[in-house]
VOLODREN-553125 format. One record per residue (C-alpha): y, z, x. Coordinates in steps of 0.5 Angstrom, whole numbers. Example, Ala and Ser with C-alpha at 12.3 -4.5 7.8 and 13.67 -1.06 7.14 Angstrom:
<pts>
- -9; 16; 25
- -2; 14; 27
</pts>
This chain:
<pts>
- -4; 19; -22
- -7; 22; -28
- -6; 22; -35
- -4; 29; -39
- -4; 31; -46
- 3; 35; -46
- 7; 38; -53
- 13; 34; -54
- 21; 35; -56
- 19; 32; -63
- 13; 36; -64
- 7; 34; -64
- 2; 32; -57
- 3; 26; -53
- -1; 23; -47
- 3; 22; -41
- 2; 19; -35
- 4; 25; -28
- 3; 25; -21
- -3; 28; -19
- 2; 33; -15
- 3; 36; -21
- -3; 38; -23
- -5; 45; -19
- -12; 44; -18
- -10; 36; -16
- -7; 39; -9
- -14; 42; -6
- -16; 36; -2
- -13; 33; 5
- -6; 28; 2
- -4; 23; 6
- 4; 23; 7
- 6; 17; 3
- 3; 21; -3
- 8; 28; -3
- 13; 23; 0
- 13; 19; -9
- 13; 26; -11
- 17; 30; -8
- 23; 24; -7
- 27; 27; -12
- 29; 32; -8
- 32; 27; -3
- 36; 23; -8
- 43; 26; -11
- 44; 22; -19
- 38; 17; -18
- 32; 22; -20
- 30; 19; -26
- 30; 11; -23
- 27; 14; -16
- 21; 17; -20
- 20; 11; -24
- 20; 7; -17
- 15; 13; -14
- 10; 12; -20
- 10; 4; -20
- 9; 5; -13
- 2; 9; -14
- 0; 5; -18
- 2; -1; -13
- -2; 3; -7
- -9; 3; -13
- -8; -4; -14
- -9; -5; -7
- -15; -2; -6
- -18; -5; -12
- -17; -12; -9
- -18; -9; -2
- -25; -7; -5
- -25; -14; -10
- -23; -18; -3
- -30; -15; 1
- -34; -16; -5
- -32; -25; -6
- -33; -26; 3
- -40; -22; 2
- -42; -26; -3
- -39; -32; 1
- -44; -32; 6
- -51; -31; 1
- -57; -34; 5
- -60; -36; -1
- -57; -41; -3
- -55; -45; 5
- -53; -52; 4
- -55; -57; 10
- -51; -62; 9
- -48; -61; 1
- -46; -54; -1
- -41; -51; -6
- -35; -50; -6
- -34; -44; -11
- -35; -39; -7
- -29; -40; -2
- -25; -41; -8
- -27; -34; -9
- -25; -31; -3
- -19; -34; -3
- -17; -32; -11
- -19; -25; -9
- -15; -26; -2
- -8; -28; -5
- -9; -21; -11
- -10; -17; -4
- -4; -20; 0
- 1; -20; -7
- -1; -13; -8
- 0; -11; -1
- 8; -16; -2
- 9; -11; -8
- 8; -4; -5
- 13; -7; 1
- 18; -8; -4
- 17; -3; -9
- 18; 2; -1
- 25; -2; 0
- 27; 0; -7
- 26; 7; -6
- 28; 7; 1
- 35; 4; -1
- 36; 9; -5
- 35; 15; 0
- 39; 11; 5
- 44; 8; 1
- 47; 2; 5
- 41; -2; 7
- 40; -9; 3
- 36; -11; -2
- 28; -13; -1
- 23; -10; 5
- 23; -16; 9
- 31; -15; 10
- 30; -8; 11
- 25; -10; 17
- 32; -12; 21
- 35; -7; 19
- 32; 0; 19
- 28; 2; 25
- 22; 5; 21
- 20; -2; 19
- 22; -5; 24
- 16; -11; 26
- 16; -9; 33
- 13; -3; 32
- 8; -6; 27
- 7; -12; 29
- 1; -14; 23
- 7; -15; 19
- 8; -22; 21
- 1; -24; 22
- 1; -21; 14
- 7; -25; 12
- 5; -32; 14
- -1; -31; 11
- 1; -29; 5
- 7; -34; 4
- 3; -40; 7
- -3; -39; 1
- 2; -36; -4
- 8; -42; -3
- 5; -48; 1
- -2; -47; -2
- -6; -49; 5
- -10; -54; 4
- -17; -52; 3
- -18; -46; 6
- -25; -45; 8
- -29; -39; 9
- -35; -40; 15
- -38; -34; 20
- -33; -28; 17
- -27; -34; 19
- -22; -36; 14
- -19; -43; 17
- -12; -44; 15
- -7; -48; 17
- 0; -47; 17
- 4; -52; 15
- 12; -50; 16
- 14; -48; 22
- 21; -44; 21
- 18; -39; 16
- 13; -38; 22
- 13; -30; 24
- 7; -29; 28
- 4; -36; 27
- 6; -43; 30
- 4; -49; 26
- -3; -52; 26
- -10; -49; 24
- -13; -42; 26
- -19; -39; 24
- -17; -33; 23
- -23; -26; 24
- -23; -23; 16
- -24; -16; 19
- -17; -18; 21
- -15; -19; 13
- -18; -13; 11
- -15; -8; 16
- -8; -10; 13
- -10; -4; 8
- -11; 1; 13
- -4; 0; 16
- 0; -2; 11
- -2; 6; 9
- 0; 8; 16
- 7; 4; 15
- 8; 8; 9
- 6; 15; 13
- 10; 14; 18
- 16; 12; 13
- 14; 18; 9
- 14; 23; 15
- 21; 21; 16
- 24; 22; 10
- 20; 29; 8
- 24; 32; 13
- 30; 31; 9
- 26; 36; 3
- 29; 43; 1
- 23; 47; 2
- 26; 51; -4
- 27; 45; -8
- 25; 47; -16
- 19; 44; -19
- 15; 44; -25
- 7; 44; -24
- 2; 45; -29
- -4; 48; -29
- -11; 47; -33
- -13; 54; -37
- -19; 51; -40
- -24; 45; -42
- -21; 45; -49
- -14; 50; -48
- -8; 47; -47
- -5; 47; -40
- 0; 52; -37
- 7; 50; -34
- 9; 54; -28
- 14; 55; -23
- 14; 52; -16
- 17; 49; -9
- 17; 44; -5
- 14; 49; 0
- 7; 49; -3
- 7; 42; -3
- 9; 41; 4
- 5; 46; 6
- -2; 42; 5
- 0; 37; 10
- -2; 41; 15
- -8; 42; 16
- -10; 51; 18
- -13; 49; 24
- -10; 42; 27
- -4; 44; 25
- 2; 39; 23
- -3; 33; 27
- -7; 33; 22
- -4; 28; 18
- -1; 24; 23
- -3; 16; 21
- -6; 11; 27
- -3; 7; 31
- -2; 0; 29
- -6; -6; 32
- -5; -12; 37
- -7; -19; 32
- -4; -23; 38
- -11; -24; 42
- -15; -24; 35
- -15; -31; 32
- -17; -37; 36
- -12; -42; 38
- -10; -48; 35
- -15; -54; 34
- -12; -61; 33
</pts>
């Protein structure tokens, strides 16, 4: 996203917050699907063009959030193993605090971009309830068989967030949790897991392949000659110029010149099933 000073209908300039798609020297890198998909949605919806873009938006910043807690969280669990300072037999506790406070920002940022997507999903496909999570059971693309880190994320996030774990620890790159209520159990069974970190952080990596494989789906539906504005920088200090275009050259930089439309195609998503260890009494 970026911000753009533009004249106003009142007169006078105001700074306004775009889609890094409007500007044309913004679309001379490699993007990732999910970041046409917020731009060009409103070709996709009939009245709701105003309140899909306001979602889209929030969704991108959103998306930034989870990067920057995701960044935030790696930072707290390097600082959680300083061998500086190795207690023997007394050690604070403030540095799994830490982790844990990063942890629940990531997760909640992670919770937030999934039902900001349930948002604007409903309104490209009018019918389907309310919430991400009542969506996974309705709308294939979402569907927890195909990503199967959405329950091991959901547990975790619904344990930490709604039942506070009891003192969960943070030792050899494990976060020991223990689950405590079995019918919101999607991936876990109760009891105490330790559960690998390198786990916890990939949860970014395929949440943006959900969001890819949702968007590739839905860009499908977009008219090529779907009329857009875009804006051009003419200058370090002159005015940027306002420019016809089409959703064409926009859905032209997905496909790379040489891999072709593979080119953008996200990673498949990964198995957690034999990653945690098993319960301890």
């Amino acid at each position: 996203m970026m911000v753009v000073r533009l004249p106003s209908e009142q007169g006078g300039d105001w700074w306004v917050v775009v889609h890094d798609l409007l500007l044309a020297e913004g679309r001379l890198r490699k993007l990732r699907p999910i970041h046409v998909l917020t731009h060009l949605a409103q070709a996709i919806v009939g009245q709701e063009k105003t309140q899909i873009h306001s979602y889209c938006m929030a969704l991108e910043n959103k998306l930034a959030a989870v990067m920057f807690h995701h960044l935030e969280l790696r930072k707290t669990i390097a600082a959680a193993g300083d061998p500086v300072y190795v207690g023997r037999y007394v050690r604070p506790y403030d540095p799994d605090q830490r982790v844990v406070a990063a942890l629940e920002a990531y997760l909640n940022s992670i919770y937030s971009a999934l039902e900001i997507a349930a948002h604007i999903n409903r309104l490209m496909n009018p019918g389907l309830p309310i919430g991400f999570m009542a969506q996974v059971r309705k709308y294939p693309v979402f569907n927890r068989s195909k990503w199967p880190w959405l329950g091991h994320f959901n547990d975790l996030r619904t344990q930490l967030t709604h039942f506070g774990t009891c003192m969960p620890t943070v030792s050899d790159q494990n976060l020991t949790v223990e689950f405590t209520v079995e019918k919101r159990l999607c991936h876990f069974a109760r009891g105490r897991y330790q559960i690998p970190l390198a786990v916890v952080l990939h949860y970014c990596v395929e949440l943006f392949a959900l969001l890819d494989s949702w968007a590739l789906e839905h860009l499908e539906r977009v008219p090529p000659d779907f009329a857009l504005k875009c804006i051009r920088e003419t200058g370090i200090a002159s005015r940027p110029k306002v420019e016809d275009c089409t959703a064409k050259e926009i859905l032209g930089l997905l496909r790379g010149p040489e891999t072709g439309d593979g080119d953008h195609l996200p990673p498949q998503s990964g198995d957690h099933d034999a990653q945690e260890q098993a319960p301890r009494k």
